[in-house]
C-alpha positions as CSV (number, residue, x, y, z in Angstrom):
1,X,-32.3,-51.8,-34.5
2,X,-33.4,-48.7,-32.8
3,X,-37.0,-49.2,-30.6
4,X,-39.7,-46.9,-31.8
5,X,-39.0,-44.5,-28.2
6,X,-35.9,-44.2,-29.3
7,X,-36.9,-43.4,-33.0
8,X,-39.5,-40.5,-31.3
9,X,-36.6,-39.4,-29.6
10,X,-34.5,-38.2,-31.9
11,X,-37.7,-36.5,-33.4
12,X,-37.6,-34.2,-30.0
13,X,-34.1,-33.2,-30.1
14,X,-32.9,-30.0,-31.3
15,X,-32.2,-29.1,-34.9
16,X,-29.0,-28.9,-33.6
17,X,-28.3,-32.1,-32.4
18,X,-30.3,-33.7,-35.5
19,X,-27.3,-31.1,-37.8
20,X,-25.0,-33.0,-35.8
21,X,-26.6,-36.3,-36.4
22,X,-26.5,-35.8,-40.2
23,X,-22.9,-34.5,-40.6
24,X,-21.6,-37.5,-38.8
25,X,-24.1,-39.4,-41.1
26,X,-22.8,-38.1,-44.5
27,X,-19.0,-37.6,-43.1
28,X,-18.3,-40.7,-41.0
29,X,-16.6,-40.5,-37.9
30,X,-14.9,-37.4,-36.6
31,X,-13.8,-35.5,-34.2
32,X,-16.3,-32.5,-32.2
33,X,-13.4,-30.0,-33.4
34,X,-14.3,-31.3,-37.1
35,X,-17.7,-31.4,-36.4
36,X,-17.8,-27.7,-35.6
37,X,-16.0,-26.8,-38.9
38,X,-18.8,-29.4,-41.1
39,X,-21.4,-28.2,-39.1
40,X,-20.4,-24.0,-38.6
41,X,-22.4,-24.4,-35.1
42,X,-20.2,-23.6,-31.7
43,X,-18.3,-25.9,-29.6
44,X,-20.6,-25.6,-26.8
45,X,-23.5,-26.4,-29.1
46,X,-22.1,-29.2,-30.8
47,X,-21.0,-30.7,-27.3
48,X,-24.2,-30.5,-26.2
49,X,-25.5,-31.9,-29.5
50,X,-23.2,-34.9,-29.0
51,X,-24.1,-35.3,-25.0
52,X,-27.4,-35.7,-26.2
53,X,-26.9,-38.0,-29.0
54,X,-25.1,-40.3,-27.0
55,X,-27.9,-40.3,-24.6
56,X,-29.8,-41.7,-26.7
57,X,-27.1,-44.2,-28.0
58,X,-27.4,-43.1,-31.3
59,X,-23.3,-42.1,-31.5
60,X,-20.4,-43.8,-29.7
61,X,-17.3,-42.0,-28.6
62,X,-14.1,-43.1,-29.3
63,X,-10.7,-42.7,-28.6
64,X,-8.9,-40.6,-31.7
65,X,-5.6,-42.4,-31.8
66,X,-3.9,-39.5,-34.6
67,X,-4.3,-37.0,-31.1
68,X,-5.3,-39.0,-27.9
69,X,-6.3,-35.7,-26.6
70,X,-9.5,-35.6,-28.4
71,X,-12.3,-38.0,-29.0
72,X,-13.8,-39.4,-32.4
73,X,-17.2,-39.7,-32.8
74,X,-19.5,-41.9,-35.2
75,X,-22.7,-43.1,-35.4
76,X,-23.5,-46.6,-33.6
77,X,-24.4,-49.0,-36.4
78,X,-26.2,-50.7,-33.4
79,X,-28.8,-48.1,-33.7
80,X,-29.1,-48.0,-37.7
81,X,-31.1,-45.2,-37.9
82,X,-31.4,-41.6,-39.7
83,X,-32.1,-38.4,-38.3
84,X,-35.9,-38.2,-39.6
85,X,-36.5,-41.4,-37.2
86,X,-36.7,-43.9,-39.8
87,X,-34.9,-47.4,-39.6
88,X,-32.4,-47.7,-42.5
89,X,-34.3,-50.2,-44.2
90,X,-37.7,-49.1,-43.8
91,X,-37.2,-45.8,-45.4
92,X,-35.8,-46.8,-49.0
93,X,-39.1,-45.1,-50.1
């Protein structure tokens, strides 16, 4: 479970990032290049996004085995939390 700093984080970051957060949320795990096509933001925003969010160690990168050339990204279940700082099981309200 995610601390409550960390929960306050992800309230500060940019709407951005928390676009990001939520596309990766609703779609699963993907790439940034398929992030940018969910998410109609740049490249350089959604890296940035992503740079962030991993920060925070709220998304993991991983290696995308279909092209090793790029990365696959996916929220850390470690974490367990949603883009308006709630934990998953505290905001069934």
């Amino acid at each position: 479970m995610a601390t409550q700093s960390e929960l306050e984080d992800i309230d500060d970051l940019p709407p951005s990032a928390k676009l990001v957060f939520k596309v990766l949320e609703y779609k699963g795990a993907l790439t940034q290049k398929q992030i940018v096509e969910e998410s109609m933001l740049s490249a350089r925003t959604v890296r940035y996004a992503l740079e962030r969010l991993e920060e925070l160690g709220v998304v993991e990168e991983d290696v995308y085995f279909a092209d090793a050339r790029q990365n696959l990204y996916e929220i850390n279940e470690a974490a367990d939390v949603t883009a308006d700082g709630c934990e998953a099981q505290n905001c069934a309200d």
